[in-house]
N, CA and C atoms of all chains as a GROMACS GRO file, in nm:
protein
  504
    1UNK      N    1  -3.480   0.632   0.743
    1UNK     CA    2  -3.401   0.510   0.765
    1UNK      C    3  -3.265   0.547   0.822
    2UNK      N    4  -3.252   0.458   0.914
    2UNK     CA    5  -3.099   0.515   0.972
    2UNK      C    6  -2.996   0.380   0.955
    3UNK      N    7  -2.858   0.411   0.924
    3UNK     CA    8  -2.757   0.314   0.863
    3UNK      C    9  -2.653   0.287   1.013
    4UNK      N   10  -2.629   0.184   1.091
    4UNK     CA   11  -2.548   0.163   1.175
    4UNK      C   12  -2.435   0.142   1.151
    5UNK      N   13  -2.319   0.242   1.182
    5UNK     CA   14  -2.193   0.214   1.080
    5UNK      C   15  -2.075   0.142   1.199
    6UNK      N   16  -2.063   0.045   1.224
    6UNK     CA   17  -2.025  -0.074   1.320
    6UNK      C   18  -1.905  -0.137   1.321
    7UNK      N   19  -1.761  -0.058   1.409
    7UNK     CA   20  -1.639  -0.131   1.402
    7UNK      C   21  -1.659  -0.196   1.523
    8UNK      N   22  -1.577  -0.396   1.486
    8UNK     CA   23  -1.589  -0.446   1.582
    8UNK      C   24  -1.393  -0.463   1.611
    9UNK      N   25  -1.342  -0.417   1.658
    9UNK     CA   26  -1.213  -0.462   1.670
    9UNK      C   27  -1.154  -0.543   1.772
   10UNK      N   28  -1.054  -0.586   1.799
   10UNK     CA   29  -0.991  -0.678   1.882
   10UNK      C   30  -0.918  -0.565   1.950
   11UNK      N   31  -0.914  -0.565   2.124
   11UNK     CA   32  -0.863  -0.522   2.203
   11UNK      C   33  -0.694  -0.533   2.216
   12UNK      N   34  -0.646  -0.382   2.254
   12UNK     CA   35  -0.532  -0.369   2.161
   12UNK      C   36  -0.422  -0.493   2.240
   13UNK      N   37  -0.470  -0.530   2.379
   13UNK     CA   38  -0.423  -0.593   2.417
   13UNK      C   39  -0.417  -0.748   2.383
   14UNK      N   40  -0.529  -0.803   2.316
   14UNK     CA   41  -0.525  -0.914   2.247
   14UNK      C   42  -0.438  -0.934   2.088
   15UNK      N   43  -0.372  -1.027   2.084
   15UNK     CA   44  -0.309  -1.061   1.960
   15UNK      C   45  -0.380  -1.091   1.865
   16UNK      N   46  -0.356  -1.047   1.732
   16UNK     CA   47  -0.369  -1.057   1.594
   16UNK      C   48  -0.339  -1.149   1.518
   17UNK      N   49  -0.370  -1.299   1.526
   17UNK     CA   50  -0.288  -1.338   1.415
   17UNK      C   51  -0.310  -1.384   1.255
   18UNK      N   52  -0.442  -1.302   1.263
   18UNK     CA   53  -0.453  -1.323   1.148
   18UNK      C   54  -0.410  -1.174   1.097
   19UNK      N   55  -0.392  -1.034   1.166
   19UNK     CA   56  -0.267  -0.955   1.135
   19UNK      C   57  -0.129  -0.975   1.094
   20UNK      N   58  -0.125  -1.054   1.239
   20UNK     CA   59  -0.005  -1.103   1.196
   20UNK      C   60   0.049  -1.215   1.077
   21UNK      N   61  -0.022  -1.244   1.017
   21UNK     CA   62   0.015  -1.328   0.906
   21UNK      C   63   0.011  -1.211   0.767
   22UNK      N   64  -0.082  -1.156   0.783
   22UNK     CA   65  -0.070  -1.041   0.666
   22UNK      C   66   0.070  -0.958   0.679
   23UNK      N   67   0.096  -0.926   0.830
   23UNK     CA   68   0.263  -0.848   0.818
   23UNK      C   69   0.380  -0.930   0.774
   24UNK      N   70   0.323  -1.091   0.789
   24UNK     CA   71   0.452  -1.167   0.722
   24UNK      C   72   0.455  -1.166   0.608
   25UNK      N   73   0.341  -1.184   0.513
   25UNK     CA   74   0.351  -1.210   0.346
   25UNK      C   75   0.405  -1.127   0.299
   26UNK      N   76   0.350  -0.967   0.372
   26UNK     CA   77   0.406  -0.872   0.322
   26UNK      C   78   0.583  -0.807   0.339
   27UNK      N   79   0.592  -0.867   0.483
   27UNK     CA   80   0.753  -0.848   0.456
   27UNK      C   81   0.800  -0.952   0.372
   28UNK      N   82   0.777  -1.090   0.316
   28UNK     CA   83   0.777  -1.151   0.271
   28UNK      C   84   0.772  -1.127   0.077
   29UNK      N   85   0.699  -1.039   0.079
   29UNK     CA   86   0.672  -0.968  -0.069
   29UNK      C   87   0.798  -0.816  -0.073
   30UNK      N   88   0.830  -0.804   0.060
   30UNK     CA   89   0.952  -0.683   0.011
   30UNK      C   90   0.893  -0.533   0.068
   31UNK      N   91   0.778  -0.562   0.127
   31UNK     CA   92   0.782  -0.460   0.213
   31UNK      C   93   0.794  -0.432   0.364
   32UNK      N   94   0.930  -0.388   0.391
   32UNK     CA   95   1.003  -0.378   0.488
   32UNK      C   96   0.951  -0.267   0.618
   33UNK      N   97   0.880  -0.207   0.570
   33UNK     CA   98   0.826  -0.079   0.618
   33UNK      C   99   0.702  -0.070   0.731
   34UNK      N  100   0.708  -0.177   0.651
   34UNK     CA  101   0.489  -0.246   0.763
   34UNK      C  102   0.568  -0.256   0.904
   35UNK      N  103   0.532  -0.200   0.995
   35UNK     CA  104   0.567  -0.252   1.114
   35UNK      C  105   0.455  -0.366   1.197
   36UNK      N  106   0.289  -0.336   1.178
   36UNK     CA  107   0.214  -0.396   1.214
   36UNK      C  108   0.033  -0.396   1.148
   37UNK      N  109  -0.022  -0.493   1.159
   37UNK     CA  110  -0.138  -0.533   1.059
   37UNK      C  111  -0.240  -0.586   1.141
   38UNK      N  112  -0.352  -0.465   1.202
   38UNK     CA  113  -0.424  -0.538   1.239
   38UNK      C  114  -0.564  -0.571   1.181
   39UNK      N  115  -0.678  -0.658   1.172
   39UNK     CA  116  -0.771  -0.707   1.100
   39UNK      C  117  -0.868  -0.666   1.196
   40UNK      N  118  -1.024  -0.588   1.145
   40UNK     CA  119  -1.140  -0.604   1.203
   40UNK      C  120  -1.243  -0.625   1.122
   41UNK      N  121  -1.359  -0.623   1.222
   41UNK     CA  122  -1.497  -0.607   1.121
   41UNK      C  123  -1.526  -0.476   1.108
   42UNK      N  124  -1.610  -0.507   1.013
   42UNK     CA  125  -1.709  -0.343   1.017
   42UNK      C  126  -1.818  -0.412   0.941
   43UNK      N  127  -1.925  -0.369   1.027
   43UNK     CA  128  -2.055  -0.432   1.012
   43UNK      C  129  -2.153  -0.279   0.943
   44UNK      N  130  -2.244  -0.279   0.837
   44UNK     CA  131  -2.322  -0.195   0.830
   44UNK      C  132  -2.461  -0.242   0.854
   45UNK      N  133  -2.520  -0.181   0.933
   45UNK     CA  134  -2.709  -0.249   0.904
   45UNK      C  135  -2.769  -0.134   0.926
   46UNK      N  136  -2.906  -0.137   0.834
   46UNK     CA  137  -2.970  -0.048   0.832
   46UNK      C  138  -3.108  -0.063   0.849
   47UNK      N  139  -3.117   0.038   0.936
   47UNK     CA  140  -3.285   0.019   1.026
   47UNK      C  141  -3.412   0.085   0.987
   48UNK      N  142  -3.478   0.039   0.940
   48UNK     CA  143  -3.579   0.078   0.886
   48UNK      C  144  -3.688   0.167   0.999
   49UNK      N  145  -3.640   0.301   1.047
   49UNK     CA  146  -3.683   0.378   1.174
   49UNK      C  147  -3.573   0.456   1.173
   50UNK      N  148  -3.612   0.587   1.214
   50UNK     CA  149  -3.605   0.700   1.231
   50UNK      C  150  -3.506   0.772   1.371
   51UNK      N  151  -3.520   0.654   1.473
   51UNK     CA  152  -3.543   0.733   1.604
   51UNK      C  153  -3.402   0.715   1.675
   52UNK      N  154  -3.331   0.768   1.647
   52UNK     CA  155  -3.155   0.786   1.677
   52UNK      C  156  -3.141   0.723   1.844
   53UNK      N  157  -3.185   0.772   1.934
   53UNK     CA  158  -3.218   0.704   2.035
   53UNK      C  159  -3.226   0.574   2.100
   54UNK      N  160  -3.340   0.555   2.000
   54UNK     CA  161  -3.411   0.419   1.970
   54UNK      C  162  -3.304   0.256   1.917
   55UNK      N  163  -3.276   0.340   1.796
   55UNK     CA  164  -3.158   0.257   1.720
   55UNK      C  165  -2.998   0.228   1.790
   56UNK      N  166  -2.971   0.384   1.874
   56UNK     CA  167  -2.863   0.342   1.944
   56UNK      C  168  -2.819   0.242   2.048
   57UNK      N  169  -2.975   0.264   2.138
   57UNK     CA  170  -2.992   0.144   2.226
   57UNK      C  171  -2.994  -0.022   2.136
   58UNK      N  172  -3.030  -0.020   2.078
   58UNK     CA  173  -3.083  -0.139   1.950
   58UNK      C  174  -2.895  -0.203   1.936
   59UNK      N  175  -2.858  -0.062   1.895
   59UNK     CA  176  -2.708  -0.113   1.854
   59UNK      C  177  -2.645  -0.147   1.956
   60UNK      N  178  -2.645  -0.118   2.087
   60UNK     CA  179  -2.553  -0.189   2.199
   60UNK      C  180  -2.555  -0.270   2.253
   61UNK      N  181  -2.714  -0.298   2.227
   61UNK     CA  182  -2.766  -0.465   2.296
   61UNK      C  183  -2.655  -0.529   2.150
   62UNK      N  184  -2.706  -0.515   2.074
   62UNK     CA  185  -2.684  -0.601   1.962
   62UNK      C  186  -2.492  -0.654   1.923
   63UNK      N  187  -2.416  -0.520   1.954
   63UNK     CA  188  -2.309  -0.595   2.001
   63UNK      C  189  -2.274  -0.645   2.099
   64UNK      N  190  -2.353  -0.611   2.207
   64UNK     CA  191  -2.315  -0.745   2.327
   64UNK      C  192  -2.355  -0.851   2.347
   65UNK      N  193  -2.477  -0.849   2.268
   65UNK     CA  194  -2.482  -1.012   2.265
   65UNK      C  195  -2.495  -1.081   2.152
   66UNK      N  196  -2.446  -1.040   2.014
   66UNK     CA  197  -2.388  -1.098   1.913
   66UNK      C  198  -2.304  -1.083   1.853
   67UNK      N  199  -2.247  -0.919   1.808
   67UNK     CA  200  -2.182  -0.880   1.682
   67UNK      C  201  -1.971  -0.893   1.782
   68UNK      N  202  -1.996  -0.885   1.895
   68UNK     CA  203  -1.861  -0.838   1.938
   68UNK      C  204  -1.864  -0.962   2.128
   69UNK      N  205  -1.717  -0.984   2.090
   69UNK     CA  206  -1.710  -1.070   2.214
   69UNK      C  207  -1.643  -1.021   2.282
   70UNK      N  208  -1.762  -0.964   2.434
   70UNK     CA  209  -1.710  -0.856   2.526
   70UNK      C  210  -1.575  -0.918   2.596
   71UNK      N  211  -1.510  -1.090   2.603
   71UNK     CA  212  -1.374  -1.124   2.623
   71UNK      C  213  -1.264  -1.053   2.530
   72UNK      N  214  -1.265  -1.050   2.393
   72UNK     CA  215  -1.101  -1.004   2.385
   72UNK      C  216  -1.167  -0.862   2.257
   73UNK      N  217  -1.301  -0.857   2.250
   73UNK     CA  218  -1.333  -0.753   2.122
   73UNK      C  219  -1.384  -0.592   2.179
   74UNK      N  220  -1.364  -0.521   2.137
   74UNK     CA  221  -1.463  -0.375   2.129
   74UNK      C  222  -1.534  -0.372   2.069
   75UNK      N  223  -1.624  -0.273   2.062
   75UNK     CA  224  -1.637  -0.219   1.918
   75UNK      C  225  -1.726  -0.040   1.962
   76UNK      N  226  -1.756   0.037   1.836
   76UNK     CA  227  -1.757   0.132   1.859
   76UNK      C  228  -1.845   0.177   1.700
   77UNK      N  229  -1.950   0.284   1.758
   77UNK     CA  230  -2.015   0.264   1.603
   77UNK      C  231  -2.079   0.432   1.573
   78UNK      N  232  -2.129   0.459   1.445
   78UNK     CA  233  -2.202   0.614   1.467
   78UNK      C  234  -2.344   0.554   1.377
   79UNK      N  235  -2.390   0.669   1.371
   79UNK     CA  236  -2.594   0.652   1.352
   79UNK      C  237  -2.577   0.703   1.217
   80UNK      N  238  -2.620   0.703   1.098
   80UNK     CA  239  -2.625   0.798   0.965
   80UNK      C  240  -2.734   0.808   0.922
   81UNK      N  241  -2.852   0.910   0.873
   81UNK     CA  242  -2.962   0.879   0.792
   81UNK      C  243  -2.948   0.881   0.691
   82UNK      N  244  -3.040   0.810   0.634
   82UNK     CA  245  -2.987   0.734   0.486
   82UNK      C  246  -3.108   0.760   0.405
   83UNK      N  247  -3.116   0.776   0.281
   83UNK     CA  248  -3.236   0.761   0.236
   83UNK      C  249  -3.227   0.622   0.193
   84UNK      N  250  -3.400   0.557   0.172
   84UNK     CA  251  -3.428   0.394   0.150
   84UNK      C  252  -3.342   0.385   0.036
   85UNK      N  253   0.567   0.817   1.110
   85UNK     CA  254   0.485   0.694   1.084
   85UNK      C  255   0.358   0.726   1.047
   86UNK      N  256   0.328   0.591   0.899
   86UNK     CA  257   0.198   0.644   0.869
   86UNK      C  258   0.091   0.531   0.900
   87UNK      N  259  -0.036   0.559   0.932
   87UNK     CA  260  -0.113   0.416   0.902
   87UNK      C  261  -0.227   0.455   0.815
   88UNK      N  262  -0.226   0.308   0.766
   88UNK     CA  263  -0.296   0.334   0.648
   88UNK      C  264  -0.480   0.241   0.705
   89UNK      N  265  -0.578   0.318   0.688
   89UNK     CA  266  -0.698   0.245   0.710
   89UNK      C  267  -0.807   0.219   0.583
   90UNK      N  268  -0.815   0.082   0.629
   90UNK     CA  269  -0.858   0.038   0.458
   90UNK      C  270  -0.949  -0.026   0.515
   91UNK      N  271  -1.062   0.010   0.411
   91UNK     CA  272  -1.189  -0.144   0.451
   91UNK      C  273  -1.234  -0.206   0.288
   92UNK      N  274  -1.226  -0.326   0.325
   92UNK     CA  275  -1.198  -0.405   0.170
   92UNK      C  276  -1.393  -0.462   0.204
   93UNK      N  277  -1.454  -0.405   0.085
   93UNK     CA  278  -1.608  -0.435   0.112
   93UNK      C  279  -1.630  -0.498  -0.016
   94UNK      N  280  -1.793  -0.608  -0.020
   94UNK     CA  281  -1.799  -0.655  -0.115
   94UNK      C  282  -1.871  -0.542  -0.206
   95UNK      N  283  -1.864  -0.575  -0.369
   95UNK     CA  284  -1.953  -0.474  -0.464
   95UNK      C  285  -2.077  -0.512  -0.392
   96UNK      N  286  -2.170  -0.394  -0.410
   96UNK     CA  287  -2.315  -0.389  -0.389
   96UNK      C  288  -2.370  -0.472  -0.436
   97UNK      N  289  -2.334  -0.553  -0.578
   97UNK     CA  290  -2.420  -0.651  -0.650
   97UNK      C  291  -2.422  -0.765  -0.582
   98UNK      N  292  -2.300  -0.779  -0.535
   98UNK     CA  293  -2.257  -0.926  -0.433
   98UNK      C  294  -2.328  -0.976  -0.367
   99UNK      N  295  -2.382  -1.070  -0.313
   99UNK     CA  296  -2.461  -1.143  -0.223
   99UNK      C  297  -2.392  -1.104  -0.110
  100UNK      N  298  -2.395  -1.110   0.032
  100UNK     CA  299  -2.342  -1.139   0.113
  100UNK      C  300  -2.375  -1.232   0.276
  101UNK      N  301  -2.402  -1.382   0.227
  101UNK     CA  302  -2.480  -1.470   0.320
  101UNK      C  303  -2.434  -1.421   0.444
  102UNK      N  304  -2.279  -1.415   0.524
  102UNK     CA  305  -2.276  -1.365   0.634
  102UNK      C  306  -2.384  -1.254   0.642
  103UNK      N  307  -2.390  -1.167   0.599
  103UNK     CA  308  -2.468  -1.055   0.683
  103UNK      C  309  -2.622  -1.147   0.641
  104UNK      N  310  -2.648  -1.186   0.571
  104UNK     CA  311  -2.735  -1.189   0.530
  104UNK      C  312  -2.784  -1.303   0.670
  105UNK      N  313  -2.702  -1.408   0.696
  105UNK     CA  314  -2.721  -1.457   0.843
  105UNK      C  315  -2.733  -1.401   0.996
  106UNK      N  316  -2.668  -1.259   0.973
  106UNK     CA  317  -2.670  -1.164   1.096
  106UNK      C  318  -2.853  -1.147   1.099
  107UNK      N  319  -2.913  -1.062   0.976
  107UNK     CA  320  -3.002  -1.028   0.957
  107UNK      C  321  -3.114  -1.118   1.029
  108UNK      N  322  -3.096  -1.249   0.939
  108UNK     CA  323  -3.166  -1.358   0.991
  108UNK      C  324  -3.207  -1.372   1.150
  109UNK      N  325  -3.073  -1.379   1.186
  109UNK     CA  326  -3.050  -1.364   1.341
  109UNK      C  327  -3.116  -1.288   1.474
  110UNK      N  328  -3.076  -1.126   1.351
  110UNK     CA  329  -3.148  -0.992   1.448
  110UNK      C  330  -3.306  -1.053   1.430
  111UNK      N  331  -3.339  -1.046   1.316
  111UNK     CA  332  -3.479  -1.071   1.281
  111UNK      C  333  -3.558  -1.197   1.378
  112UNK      N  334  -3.482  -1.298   1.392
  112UNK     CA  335  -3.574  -1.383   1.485
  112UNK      C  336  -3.560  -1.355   1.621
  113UNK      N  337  -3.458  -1.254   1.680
  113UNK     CA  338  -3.392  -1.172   1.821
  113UNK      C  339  -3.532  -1.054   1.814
  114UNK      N  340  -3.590  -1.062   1.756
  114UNK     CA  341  -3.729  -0.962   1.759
  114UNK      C  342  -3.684  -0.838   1.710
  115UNK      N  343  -3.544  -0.813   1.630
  115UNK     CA  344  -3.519  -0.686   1.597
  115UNK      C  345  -3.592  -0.684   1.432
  116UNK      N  346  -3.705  -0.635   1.429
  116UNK     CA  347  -3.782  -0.650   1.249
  116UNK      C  348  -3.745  -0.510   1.229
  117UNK      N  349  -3.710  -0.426   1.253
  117UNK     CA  350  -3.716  -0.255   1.189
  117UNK      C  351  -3.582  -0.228   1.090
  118UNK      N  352  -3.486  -0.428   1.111
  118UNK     CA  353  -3.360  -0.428   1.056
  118UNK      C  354  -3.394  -0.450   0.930
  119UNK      N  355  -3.350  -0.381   0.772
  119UNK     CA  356  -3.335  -0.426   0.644
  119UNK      C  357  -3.219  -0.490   0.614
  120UNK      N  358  -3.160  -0.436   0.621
  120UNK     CA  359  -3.002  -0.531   0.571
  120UNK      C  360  -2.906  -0.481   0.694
  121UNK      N  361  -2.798  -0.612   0.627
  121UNK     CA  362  -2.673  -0.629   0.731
  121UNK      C  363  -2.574  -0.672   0.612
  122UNK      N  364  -2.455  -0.556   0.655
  122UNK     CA  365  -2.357  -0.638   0.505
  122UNK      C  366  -2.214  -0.605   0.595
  123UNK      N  367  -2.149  -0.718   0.606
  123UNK     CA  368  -1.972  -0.734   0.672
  123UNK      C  369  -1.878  -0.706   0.590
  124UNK      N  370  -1.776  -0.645   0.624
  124UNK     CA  371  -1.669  -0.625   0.543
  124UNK      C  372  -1.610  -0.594   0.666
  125UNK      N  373  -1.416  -0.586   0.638
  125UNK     CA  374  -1.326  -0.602   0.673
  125UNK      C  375  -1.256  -0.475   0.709
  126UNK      N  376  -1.180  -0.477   0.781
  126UNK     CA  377  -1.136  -0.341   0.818
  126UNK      C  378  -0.964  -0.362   0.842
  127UNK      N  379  -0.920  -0.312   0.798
  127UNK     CA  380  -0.748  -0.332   0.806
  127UNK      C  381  -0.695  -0.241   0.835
  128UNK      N  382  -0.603  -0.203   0.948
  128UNK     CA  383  -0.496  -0.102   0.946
  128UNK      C  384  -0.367  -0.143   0.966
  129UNK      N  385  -0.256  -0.128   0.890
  129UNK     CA  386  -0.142  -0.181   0.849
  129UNK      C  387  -0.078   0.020   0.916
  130UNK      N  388   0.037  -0.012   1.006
  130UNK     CA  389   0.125   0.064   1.013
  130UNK      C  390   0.263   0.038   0.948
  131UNK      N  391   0.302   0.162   0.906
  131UNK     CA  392   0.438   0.176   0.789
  131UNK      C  393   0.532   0.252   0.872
  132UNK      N  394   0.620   0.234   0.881
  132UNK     CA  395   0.766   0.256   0.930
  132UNK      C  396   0.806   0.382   0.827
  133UNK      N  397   0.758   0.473   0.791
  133UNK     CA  398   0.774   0.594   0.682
  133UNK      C  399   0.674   0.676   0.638
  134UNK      N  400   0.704   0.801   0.607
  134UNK     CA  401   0.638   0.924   0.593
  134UNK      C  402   0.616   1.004   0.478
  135UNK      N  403   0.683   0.915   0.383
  135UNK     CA  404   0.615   0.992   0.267
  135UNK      C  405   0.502   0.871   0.210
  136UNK      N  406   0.389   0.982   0.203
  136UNK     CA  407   0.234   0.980   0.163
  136UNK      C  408   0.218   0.911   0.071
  137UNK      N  409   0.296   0.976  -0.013
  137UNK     CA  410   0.244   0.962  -0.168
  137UNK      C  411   0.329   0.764  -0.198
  138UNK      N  412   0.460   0.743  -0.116
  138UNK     CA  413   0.497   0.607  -0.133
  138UNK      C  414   0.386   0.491  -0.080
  139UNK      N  415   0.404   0.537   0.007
  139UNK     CA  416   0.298   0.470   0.100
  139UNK      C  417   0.166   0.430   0.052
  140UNK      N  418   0.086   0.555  -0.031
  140UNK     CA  419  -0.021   0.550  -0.078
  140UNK      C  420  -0.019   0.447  -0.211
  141UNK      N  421   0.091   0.452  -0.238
  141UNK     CA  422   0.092   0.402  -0.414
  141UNK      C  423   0.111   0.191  -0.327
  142UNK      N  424   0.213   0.195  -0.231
  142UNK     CA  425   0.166   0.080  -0.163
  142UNK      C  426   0.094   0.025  -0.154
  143UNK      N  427   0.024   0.063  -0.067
  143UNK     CA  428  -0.113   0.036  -0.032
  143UNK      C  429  -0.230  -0.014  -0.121
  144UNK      N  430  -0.235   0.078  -0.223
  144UNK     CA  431  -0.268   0.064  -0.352
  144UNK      C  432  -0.261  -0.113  -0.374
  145UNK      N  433  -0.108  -0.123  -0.425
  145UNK     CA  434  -0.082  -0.250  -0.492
  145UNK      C  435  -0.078  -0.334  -0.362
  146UNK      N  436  -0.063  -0.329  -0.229
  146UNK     CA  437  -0.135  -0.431  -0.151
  146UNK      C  438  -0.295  -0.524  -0.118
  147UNK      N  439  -0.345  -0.349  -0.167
  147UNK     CA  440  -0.499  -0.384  -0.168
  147UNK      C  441  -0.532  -0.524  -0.309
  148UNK      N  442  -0.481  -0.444  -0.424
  148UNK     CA  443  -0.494  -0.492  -0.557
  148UNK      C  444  -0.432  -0.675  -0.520
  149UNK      N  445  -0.330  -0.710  -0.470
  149UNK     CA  446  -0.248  -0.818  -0.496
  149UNK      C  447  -0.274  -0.919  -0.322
  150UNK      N  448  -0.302  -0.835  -0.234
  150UNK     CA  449  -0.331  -0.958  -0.103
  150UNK      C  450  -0.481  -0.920  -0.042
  151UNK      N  451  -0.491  -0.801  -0.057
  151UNK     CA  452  -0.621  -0.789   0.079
  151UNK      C  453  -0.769  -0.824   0.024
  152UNK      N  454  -0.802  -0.752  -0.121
  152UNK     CA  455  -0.905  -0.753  -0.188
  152UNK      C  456  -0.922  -0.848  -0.330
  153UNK      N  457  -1.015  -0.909  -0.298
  153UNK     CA  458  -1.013  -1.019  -0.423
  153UNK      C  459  -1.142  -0.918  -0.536
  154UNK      N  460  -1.062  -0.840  -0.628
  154UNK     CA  461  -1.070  -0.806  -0.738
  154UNK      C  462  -1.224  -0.854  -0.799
  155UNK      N  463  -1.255  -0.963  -0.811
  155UNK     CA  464  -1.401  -1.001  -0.845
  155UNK      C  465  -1.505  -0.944  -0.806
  156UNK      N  466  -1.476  -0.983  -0.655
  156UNK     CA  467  -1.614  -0.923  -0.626
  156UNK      C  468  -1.613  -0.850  -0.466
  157UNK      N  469  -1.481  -0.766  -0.448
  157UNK     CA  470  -1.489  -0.675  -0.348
  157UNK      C  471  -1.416  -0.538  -0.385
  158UNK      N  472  -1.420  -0.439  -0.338
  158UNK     CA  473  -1.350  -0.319  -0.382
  158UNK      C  474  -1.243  -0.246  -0.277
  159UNK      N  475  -1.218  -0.180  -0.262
  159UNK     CA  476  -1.147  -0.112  -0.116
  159UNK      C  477  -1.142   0.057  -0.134
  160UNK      N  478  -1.122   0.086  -0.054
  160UNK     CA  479  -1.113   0.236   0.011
  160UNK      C  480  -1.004   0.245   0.098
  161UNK      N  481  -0.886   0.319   0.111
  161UNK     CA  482  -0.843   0.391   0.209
  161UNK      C  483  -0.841   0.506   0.263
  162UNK      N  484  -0.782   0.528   0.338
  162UNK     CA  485  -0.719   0.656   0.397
  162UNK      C  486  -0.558   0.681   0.455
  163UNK      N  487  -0.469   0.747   0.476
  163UNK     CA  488  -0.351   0.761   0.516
  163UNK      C  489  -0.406   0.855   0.670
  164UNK      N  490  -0.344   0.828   0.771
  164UNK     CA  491  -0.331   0.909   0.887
  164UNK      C  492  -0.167   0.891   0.968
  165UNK      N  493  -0.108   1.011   0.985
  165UNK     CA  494   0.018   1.034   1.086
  165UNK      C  495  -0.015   0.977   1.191
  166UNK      N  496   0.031   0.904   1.257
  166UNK     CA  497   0.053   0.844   1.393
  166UNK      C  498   0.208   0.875   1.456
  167UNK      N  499   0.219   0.882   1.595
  167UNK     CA  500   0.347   0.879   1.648
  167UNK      C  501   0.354   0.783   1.719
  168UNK      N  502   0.509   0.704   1.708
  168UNK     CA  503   0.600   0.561   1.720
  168UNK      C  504   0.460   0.501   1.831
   0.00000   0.00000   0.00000
């Protein structure tokens, strides 16, 4: 079994604002130090198959046409075998 | 400068309908070799300072008090040096 370990992030050029609301509470709570807060996914799924290859292709269709929006997102992922 | 990378995930016991809707998804997309799909969050907050050990103990009580709801998710970080 192999585990798809799946960051989807927002392109550094696109704004954060749901970062940016976490850097306000927190300067807001007294920490002065945060300069910036950004938020992603991380998706895990795990494939019941073997074939590293196989699964990688699997994983790139799969963020382009669901997990990540090729307008303002990336994403970037590695293969792990897992036992069931 | 340090940043701190945190992913705030639910406990294993947790349900998790989002993924559990990804799954759904892949599964009728003809992907069946998928068993599970589970989402969690990924945060990196940059700090304006370099000692570790402050930072770390931060982070800590950020996770505990804004990022992770205590019930039923847990968190993990890491600290990494970055330059300005």
């Amino acid at each position: 079994m192999l585990k798809a370990k799946i960051h989807v992030f927002l392109k550094p050029s696109v704004l954060d604002p749901q970062g940016q609301a976490v850097t306000n509470s927190l300067h807001s709570l007294g920490y002065d130090a945060i300069r910036e807060t950004r938020i992603s996914k991380y998706i895990e799924i795990k494939f019941d198959e073997n074939d590293e290859e196989k699964v990688s292709k699997q994983v790139h269709t799969i963020c382009d046409k669901l997990l990540a929006n090729p307008n303002t997102e990336k994403y970037a992922f590695e293969l792990e075998a897992v036992r069931d």
